[in-house]
N, C-alpha and C positions, 0 to 999 in steps of 0.2 A: 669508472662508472659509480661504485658504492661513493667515493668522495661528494660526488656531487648528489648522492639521493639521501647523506647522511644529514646535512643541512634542510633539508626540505621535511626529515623527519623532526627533526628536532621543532622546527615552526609549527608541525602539525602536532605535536607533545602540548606545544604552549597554546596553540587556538585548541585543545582538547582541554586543558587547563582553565582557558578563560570560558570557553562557552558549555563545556561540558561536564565539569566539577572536579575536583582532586583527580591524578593518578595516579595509581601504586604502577608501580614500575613493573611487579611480580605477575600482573595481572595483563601486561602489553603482550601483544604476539612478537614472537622472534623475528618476524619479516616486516617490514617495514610499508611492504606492497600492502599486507592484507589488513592494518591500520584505515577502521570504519567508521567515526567519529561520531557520526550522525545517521540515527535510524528511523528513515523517513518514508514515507508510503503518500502515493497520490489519486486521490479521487475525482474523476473528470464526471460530472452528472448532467444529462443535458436532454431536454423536452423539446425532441422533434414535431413540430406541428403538422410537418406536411406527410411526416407517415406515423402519426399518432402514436407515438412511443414514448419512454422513456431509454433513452441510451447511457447505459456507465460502462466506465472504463477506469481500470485500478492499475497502476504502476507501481512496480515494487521491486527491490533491489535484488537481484538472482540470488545471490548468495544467503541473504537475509532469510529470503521466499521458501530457499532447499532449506535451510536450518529447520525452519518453522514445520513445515511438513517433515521431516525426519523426525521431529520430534512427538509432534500430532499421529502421525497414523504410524511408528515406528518403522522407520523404513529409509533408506536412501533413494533419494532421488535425484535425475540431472531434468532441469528442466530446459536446458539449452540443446543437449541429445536423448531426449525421454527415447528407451529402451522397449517401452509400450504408450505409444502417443493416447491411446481411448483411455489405460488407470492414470495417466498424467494429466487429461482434461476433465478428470472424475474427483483428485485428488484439490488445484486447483478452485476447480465448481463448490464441491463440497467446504473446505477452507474458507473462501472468502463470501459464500452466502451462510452460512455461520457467524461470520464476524463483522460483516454488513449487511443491516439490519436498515430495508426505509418505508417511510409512510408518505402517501399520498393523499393531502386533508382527511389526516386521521386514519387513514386506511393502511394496514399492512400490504406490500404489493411481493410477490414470488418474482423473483432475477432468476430471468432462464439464458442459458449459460451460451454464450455464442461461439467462444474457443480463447485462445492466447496464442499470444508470440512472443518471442523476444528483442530485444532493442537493445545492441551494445550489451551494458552490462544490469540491464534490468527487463523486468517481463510484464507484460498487460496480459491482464485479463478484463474481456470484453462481456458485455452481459446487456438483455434488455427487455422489457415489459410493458404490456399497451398502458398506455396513457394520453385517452381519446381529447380531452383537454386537457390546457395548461393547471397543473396545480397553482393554489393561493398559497400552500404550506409543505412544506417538505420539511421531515422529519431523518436525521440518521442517527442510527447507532453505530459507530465505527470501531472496531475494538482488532484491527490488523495489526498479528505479529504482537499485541499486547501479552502474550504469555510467555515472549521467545526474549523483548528488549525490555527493560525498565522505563529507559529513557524515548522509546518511540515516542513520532509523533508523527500525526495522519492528517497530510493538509487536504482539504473537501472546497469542491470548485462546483458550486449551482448554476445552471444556465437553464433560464426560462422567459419566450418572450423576448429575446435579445437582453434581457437585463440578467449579468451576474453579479454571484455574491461568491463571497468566500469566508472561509475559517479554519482554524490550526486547533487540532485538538492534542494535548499531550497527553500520554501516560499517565492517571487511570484515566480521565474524563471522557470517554465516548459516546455524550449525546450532542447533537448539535443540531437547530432551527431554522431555516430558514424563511422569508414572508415573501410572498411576489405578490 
């Protein structure tokens, strides 16, 4: 079994290398499983018309997510068996309305916290705010997991109107625009 995962590490040393910059070898993990290359976070944003909302939803990698909150409010946390589901949906809420940040033509709007799950091996957290019409301008601040990765980057998916947009924000860059 190792024979055949030693090869598959070695290709991901070198797509770590090409897409991700030097690596010091002293700085890999000893397991070749927990090798992360890429630290990515997803923002689904989407304006319901028919029950005047705005709905987001944030995907993020479990492991990455426990990092970030163990660091943040000192504490360990599993968020795939939370030990207390109510400080795990508190920890969460608190975490990523902190670090996303949106406006609605100019308006600051409150993301009230609707719960999370997990998927595999990443977690949504689900959130939503009335939004009686379609905005012209959505505004974000995205800044997830910015304090935990250097290299993060937080892809942002707009839907409004049936018409999407999207955009990649990297590490620092956390504002991004959208027009409808």
């Amino acid at each position: 079994m190792m024979l055949m995962v030693l090869p598959l590490y070695k290709w991901l040393l070198v797509a770590i290398n090409l897409f991700g910059g030097p690596v010091n070898p002293n700085q890999l993990p000893s397991s070749p499983a927990v090798v992360h290359p890429l630290y990515v976070s997803v923002t689904e944003i989407n304006h319901n018309a028919t029950d005047k909302n705005l709905e987001i939803s944030c995907k993020i990698f479990t492991d990455d997510f426990e990092k970030a909150l163990a660091g943040q409010y000192n504490k360990k946390i599993d968020l795939f068996n939370p030990k207390d589901k109510a400080e795990a949906d508190k920890l969460v809420s608190d975490y990523v309305r902190k670090r996303l940040l949106i406006k609605l033509d100019g308006k600051d709007i409150a993301l009230e916290f609707v719960g999370f799950e997990r998927e595999n091996d990443a977690v949504w957290s689900y959130f939503q705010t009335p939004a009686a019409t379609a905005p012209k301008k959505v505004e974000i601040s995205n800044s997830i997991l910015y304090e935990t990765y250097e290299k993060q980057l937080n892809l942002m998916h707009v839907s409004v109107g049936g018409n999407r947009k999207s955009t990649r924000l990297n590490n620092p860059d956390k504002e991004a625009k959208f027009e409808f």
